[in-house]
C-alpha positions as CSV (number, residue, x, y, z in Angstrom):
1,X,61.0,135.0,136.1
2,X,63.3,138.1,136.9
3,X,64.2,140.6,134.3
4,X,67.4,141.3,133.2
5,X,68.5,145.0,133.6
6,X,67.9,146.6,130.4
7,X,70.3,148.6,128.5
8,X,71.0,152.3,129.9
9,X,68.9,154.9,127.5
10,X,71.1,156.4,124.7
11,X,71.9,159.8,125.9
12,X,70.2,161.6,123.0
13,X,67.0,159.9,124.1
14,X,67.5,161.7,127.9
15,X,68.9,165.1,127.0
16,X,68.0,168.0,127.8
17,X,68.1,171.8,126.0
18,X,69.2,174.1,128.3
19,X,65.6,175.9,128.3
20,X,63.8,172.4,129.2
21,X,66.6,171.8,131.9
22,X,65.6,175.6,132.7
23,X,62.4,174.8,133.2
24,X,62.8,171.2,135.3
25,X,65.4,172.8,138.1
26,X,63.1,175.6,138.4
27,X,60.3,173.4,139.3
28,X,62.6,170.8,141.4
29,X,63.2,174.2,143.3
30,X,59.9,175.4,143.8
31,X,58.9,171.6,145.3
32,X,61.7,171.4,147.5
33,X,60.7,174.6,149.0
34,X,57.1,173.7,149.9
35,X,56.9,171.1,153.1
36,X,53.5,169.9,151.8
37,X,54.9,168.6,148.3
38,X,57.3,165.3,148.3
39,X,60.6,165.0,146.4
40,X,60.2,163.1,143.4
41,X,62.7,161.5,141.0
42,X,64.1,164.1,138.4
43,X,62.6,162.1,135.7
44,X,58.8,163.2,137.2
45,X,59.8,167.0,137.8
46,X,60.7,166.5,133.8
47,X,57.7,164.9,132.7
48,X,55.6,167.7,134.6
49,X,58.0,170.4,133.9
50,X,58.2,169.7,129.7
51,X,54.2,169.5,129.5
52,X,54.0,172.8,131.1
53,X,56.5,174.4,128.6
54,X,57.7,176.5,131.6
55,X,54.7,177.9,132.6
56,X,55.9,177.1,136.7
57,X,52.4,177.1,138.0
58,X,51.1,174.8,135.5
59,X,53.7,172.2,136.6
60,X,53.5,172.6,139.9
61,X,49.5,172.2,139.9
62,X,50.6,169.0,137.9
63,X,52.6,167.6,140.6
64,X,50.8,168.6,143.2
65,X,47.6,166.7,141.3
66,X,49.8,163.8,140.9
67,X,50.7,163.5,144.5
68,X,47.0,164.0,146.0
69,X,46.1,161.5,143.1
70,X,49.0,158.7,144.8
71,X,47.4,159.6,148.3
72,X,43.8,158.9,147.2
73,X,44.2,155.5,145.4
74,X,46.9,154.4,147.1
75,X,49.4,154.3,144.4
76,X,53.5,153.3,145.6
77,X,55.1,153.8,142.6
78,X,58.6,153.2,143.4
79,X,57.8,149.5,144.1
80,X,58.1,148.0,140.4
81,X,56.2,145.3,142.3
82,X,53.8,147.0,143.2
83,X,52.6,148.3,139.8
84,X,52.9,144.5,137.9
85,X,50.2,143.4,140.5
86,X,48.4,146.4,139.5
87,X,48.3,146.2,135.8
88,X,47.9,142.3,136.0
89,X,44.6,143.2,138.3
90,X,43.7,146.1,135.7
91,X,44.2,143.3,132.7
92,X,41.5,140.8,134.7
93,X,38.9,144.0,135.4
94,X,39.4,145.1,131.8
95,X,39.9,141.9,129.5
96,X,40.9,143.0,125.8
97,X,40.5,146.8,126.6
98,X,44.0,147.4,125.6
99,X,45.1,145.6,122.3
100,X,48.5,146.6,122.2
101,X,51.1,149.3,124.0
102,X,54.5,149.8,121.5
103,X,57.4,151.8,122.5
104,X,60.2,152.5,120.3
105,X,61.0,155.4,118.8
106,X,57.4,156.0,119.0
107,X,55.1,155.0,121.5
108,X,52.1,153.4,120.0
109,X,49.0,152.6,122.2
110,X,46.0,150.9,121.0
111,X,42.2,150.5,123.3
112,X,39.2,148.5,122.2
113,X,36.8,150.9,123.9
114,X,34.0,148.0,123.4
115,X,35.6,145.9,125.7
116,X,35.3,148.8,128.3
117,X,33.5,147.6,131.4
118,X,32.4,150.8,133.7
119,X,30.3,148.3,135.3
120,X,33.3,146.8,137.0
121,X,34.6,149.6,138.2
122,X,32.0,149.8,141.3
123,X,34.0,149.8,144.9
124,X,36.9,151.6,145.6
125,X,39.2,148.5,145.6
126,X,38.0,148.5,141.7
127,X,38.4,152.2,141.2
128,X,42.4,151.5,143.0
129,X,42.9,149.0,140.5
130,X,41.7,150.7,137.2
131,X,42.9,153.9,138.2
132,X,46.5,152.9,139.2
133,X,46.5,150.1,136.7
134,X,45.6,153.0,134.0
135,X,48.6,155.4,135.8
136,X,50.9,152.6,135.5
137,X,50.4,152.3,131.9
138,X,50.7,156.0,131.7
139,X,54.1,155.9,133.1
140,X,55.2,153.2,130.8
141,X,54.2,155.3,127.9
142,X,57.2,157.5,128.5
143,X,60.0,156.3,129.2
144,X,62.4,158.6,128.3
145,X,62.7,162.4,127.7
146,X,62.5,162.4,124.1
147,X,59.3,160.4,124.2
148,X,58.0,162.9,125.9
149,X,59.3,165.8,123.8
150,X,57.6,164.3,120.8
151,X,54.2,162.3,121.9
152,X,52.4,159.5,121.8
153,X,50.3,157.9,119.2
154,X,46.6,156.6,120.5
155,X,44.6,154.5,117.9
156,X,40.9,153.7,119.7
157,X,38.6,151.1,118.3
158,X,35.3,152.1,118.2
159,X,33.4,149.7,116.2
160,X,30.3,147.6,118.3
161,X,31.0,150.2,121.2
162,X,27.6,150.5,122.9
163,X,25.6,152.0,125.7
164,X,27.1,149.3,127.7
165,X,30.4,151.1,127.1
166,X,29.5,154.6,127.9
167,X,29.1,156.1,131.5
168,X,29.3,159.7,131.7
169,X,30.0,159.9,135.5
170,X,32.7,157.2,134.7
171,X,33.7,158.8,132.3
172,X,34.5,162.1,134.0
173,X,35.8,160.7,137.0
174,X,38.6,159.0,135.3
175,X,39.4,162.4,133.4
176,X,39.3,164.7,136.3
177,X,40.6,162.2,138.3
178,X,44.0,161.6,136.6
179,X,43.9,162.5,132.7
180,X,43.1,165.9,133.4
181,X,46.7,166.8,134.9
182,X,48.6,163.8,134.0
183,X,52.1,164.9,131.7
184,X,51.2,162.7,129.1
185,X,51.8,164.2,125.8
186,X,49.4,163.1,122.9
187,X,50.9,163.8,119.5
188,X,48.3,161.5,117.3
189,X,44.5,160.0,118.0
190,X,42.8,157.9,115.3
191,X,39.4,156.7,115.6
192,X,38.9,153.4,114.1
193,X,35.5,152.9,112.6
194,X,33.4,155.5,114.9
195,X,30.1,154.3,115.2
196,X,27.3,156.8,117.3
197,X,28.4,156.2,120.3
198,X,32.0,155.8,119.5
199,X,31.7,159.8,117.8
200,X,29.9,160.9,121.2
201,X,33.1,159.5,123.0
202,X,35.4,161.6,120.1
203,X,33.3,164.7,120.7
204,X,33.2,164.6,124.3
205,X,37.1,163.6,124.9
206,X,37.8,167.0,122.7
207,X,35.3,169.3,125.1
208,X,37.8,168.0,128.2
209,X,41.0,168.5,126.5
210,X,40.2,171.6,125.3
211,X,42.4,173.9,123.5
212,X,45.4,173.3,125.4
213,X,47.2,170.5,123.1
214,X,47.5,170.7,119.2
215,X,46.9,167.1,118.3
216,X,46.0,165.6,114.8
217,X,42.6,163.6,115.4
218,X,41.4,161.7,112.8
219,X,38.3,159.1,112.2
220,X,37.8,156.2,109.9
221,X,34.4,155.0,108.8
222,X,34.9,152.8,106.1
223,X,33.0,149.4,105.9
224,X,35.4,146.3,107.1
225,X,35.1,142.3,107.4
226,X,35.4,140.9,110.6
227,X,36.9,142.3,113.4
228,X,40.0,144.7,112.7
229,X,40.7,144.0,116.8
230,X,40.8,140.3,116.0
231,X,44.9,140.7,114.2
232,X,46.1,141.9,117.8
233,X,44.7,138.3,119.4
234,X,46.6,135.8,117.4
235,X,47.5,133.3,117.1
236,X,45.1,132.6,119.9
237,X,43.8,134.9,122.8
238,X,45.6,133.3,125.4
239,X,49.6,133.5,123.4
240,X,48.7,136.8,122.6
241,X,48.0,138.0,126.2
242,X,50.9,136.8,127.2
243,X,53.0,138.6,124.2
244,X,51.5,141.9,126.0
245,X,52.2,140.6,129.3
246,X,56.2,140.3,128.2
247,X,56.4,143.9,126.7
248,X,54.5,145.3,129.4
249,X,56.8,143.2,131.5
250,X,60.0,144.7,129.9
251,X,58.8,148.3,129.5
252,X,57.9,148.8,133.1
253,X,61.2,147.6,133.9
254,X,63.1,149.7,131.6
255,X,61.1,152.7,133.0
256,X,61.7,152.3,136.3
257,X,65.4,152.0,135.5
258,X,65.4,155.5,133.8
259,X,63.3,156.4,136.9
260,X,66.3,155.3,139.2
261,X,69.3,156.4,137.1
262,X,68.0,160.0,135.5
263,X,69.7,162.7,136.9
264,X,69.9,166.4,136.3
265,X,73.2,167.7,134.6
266,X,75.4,168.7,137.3
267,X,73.6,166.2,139.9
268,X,74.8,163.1,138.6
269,X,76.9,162.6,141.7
270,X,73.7,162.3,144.1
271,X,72.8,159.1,142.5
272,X,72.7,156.3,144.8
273,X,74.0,152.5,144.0
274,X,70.6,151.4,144.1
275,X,70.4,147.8,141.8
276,X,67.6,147.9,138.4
277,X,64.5,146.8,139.7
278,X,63.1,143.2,139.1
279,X,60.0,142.4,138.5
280,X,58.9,138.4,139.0
């Protein structure tokens, strides 16, 4: 079933200081001047530009990343289409791997990492589908400017995460492959109930981020019943799948719609008459 177009953004939830917008023309600039770099919705050259904090080469080696990363998987992004088949394909690979994705005034995302499957991700049809299923997701994330001004929030399940779990070349390849230059700001991590190999995955996530973001990380280790995971799956697995197939649903709509209307102060007259997208 088509979506209905969603409600326009409020505007405080798209503005821009004048440093930030600053930073996003200068950028939009510098792109439109090299032939080798493709022109982007504004709403990208902000996401890149904001994560950079106007450090111009920064952003640019973002973009640039970005694009090479849409060549090499195959990625189409402006077909909303497109990127429904993709997460629906990234749900079947990855059953149960993500448990929930909010987005309000704060963007909540929640992974059972013991329902990662490296194993599945063998050929490169199943690389294209966890890679540009996990971009897509990504994008969702941050919809709007002041979402990603402020952050997201990760909580990651650890508990009965095993050796099955864990592949270090899988592992890196995903990171250096897309996480390592993709604009998505990270305000919060909790680790929920970090066994061994859950705290190897903690330590080793800080060594690739680095220094370069201030987030608050935190663990819990305390003794539960049953499966804490087990609250995002009812009332059954099947009704609740679906529940997260309708927000993803919605969200991905309402993010390409900021996608297609975001414009620059000042370059609000480009804007085409282009309809909000539908997704079936």
């Amino acid at each position: 079933m088509a979506q209905p177009p969603p409600p326009p953004a409020p505007p405080d939830k798209m503005s821009l200081t004048q440093q930030e917008l600053d930073w996003c023309l200068a950028l939009k600039q510098a792109v439109l001047e090299d032939d080798e770099l493709e022109e982007r919705p504004d709403l990208d050259y902000a996401h890149c530009a904001l994560m950079a904090r106007g450090n111009l080469s920064e952003a640019l080696h973002r973009f640039r990343s970005l694009q090479e990363f849409r060549s090499e998987y195959q990625i189409h992004d402006d077909d909303p289409l497109e990127a429904w088949e993709l997460l629906q394909q990234f749900f079947e690979q990855q059953p149960w791997f993500i448990l929930d994705v909010n987005v309000g005034d704060e963007t909540v995302f929640v992974q059972d990492f013991s329902r990662l499957d490296p194993k599945a991700v063998d050929l490169p049809r199943d690389w294209r589908v966890f890679m540009g299923g996990f971009y897509y997701l990504l994008r969702i994330l941050q919809p709007n400017i002041d979402i990603m001004r402020k952050g997201i929030v990760v909580i990651a399940e650890l508990a009965n995460m095993g050796w099955k779990n864990f592949d270090i070349e899988f592992m890196n390849r995903h990171h250096y492959h897309l996480m390592a230059f993709y604009p998505i700001q990270i305000k919060e991590v909790t680790f929920m109930h970090a066994s061994t190999i859950g705290s190897m995955l903690h330590s080793m996530l800080k060594r690739l981020r680095g220094n370069r973001d201030e987030i608050l990380v935190g663990c819990q280790f305390e003794q539960w019943e049953g499966e804490w995971s087990d609250m995002f799956k009812t009332p059954s697995p099947e009704l609740a799948q679906q529940r997260l197939n309708d927000k993803i649903k919605r969200y991905l709509v309402h993010q390409y719609h900021n996608n297609i209307t975001f414009r620059f102060p000042g370059e609000e007259a480009l804007m085409d008459s282009t309809p909000p997208p539908q997704v079936s």
